[in-house]
N, C-alpha and C positions, 0 to 999 in steps of 0.2 A: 359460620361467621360470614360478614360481609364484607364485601371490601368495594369501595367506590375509587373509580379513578376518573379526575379529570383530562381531559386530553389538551397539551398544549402544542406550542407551534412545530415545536422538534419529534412532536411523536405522532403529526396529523399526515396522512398521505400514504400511509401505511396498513397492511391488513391487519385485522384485527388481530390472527391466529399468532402474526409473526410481533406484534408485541407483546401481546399474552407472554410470550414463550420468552421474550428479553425481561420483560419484569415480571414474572413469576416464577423464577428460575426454578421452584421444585416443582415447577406441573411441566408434564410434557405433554407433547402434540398430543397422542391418545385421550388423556385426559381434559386436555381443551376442550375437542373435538366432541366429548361427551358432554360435558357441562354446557353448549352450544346446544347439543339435540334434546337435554332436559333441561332447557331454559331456564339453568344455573347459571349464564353468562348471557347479558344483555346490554344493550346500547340504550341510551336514552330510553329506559323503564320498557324498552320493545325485544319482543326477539330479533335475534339476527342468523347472521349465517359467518362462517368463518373468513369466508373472502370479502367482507366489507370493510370499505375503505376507511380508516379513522378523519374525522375533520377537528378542528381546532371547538374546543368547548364540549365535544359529545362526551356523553357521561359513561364510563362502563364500569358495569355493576358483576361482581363475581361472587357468587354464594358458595361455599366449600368449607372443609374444615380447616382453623385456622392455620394449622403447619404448613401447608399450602401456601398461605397469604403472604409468607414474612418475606422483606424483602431484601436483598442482600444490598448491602453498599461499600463497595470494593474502594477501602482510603491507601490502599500502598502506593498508590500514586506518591504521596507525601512522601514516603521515604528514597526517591530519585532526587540525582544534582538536579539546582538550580542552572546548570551551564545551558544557555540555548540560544546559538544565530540564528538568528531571525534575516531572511533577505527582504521579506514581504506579508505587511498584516493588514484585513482590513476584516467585516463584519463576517465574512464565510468565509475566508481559507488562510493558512498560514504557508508558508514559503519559508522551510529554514535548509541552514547547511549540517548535514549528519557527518561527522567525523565518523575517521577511519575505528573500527575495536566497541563502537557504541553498539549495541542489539535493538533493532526497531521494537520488538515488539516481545514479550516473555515469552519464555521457553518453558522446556520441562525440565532448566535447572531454577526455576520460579527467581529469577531477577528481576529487583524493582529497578534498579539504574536500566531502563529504558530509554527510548525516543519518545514513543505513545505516552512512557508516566512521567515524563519532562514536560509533555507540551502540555497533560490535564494538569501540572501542577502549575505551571504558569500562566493556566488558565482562572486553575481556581484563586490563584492570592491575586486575580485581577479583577475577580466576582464575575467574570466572564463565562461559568463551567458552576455549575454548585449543585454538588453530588446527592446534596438531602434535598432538592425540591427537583431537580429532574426526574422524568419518568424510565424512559429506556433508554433515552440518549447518551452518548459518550463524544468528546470530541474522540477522530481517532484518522491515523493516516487512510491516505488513498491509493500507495504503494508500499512496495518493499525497495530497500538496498542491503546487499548483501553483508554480513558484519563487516569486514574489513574493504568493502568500499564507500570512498568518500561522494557526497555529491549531493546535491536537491531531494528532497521530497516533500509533496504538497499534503497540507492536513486540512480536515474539514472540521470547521465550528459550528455547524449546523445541521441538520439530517439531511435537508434537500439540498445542501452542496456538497454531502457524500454521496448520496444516492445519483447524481446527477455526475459528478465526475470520477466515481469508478466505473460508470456504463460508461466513462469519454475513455478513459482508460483503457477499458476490455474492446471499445471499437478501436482505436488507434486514434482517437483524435487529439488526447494530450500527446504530442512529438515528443519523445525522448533522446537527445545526443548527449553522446559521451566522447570524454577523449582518451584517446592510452598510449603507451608505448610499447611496442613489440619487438621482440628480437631479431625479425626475419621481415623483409617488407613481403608485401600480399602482392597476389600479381599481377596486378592493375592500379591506376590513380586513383579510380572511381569504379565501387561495384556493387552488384545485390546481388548476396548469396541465398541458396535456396538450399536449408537440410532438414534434415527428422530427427527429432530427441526423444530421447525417454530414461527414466531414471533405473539406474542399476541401483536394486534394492539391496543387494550384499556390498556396496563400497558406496551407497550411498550419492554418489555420482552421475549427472547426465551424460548420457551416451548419444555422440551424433553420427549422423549414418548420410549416405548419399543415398538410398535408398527408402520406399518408404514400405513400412511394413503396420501390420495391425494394434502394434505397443506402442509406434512413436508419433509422434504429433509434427505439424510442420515447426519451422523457425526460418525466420525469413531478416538477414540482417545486412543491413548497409554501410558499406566504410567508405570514407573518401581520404586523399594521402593529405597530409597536411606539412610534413616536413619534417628532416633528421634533427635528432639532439642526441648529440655526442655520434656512438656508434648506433643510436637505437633508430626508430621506426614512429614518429605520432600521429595517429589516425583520429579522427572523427568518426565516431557511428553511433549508427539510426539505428534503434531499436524497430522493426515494425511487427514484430509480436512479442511475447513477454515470458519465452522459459524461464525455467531456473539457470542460473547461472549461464544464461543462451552466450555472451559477450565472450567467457572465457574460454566455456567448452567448443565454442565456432572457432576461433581465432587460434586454438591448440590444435583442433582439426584440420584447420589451413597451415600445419606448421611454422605457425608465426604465434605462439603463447606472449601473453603480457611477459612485463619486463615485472618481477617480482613476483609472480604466480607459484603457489606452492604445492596447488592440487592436480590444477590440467596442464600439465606440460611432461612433454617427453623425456626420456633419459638423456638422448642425444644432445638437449639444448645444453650451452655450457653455463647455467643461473650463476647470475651476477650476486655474489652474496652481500653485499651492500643495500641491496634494495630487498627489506624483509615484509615491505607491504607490496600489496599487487598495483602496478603503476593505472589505474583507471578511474575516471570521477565523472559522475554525473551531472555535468557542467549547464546542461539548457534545458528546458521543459517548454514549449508553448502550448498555449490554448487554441482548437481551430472548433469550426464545422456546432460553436454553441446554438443557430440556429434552428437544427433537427433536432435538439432535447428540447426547445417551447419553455425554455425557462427565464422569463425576462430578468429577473432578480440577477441570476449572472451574467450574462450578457455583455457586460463591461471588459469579463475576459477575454472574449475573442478575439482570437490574434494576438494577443497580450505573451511576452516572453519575459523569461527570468534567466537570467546569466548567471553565473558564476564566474569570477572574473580571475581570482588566483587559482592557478591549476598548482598544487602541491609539487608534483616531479618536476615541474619545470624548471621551478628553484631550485633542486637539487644539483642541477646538472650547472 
């Protein structure tokens, strides 16, 4: 059987292999890779090679047995709430606020009430997203937050403002601040701390160390004091690299755990049982350093910051 696919604007810029493998989800690399060398896969009626760049209009043509060809169109999105703040929309990126208990993204207990099937769903009743004429595209986040923190996260409407701002991400140029409250003040106003993480596979848990050894990786995090509420501690910090859980497992190490933390915190601390969420939200994101990606289309972001302006604990208190 044949299968022709046109390339449109969300699926140009991209190698060939690695759409292949998003829309044809029963062929794998192997099999690509073969249909490539026996010029069962071609571009515009020509051979290619697996690392060619898709552009906007090129035609590709996949000769195989049909089982191969069908393509899956994943609609559970529809089944996630309608609920979604929004702080910030325009042609490529959304800016909403994720409550505290929401899951960004499915698990393997297959939840639709996601973040990712909230935003495709408010995508498609806006005709902005439409799952039967896209090719491989998805809108889809450009980070994580953890289930029960609250805070920012940026999504991407287009492939070249995903692709363009999770490489900003993974260099550090989307800034990350958070704010929280601690038990214990840290021992300074203003500081960068410097440790090593790595996950304990049996408790499931990162592990930080002042040490750096062959399992752990750096984490590099910045606090500055910002001022007591009640008996607690509220900082500001910089993320400037992106473990798992780097904010809570740093700050438990520094014997100063969030004020509601249920996983990283020592015996010793005496938890405030009032507070059953962990007190920390992802309150600012900005955009920097858009120049060194050559992307004019965004460009607008640079420099550009999004606030969050209600910090939940603070009203508590």
């Amino acid at each position: 059987m044949l299968k022709k696919v046109t390339i449109q604007t969300n699926d140009a810029n991209q190698r060939l292999d690695r759409f292949l493998c998003k829309y044809f989800q029963n062929l794998n690399k192997a099999s690509i890779y073969k249909l490539i060398r026996t010029k069962d896969i071609k571009v515009n009626n020509k051979r290619t090679e697996h690392n060619y760049i898709l552009k906007v209009n090129d035609v590709v043509s996949v000769y195989t047995h049909d089982k191969f060809l069908e393509k899956k169109i994943d609609l559970n999105f529809a089944k996630a709430k309608d609920e979604l703040n929004i702080i910030y929309e325009d042609d490529h990126i959304l800016v909403v606020h994720k409550p505290i208990g929401l899951v960004v993204h499915d698990d393997d207990k297959h939840q639709f009430d996601t973040l990712q099937n909230r935003i495709k769903k408010y995508l498609a009743k806006k005709d902005v997203y439409k799952p039967f004429n896209e090719s491989a595209f998805v809108p889809s986040l450009c980070h994580r937050l953890d289930l029960n923190t609250e805070g920012l996260i940026v999504a991407a409407k287009s492939a070249a403002a995903l692709r363009v701002i999770m490489e900003m991400f993974k260099n550090n140029d989307v800034l990350r601040f958070y704010q929280c409250l601690v038990y214990k003040p840290l021992p300074k106003q203003t500081d960068t701390l410097y440790h090593y993480m790595h996950k304990d596979l049996n408790t499931n848990m990162m592990i930080v160390s002042d040490l750096k050894t062959n399992l752990n990786k750096t984490a590099i995090t910045k606090y500055k004091y910002l001022n007591q509420v009640s008996k607690y501690y509220r900082y500001e910090i910089e993320l400037l690299t992106g473990r798992t859980h780097q904010i809570r497992a740093v700050l438990n190490h520094m014997k100063s755990p969030v004020v509601g933390e249920q996983r990283y915190i020592t015996k010793d601390i005496d938890k405030d049982e009032r507070y059953t969420e962990q007190c920390l939200v992802s309150y600012k994101i900005k955009f920097t350093n858009l120049a060194k990606y050559k992307t004019d289309e965004l460009m607008y972001l640079n420099n550009k910051e999004f606030v969050l302006e209600d910090i939940w604990f603070l009203k508590k208190n």
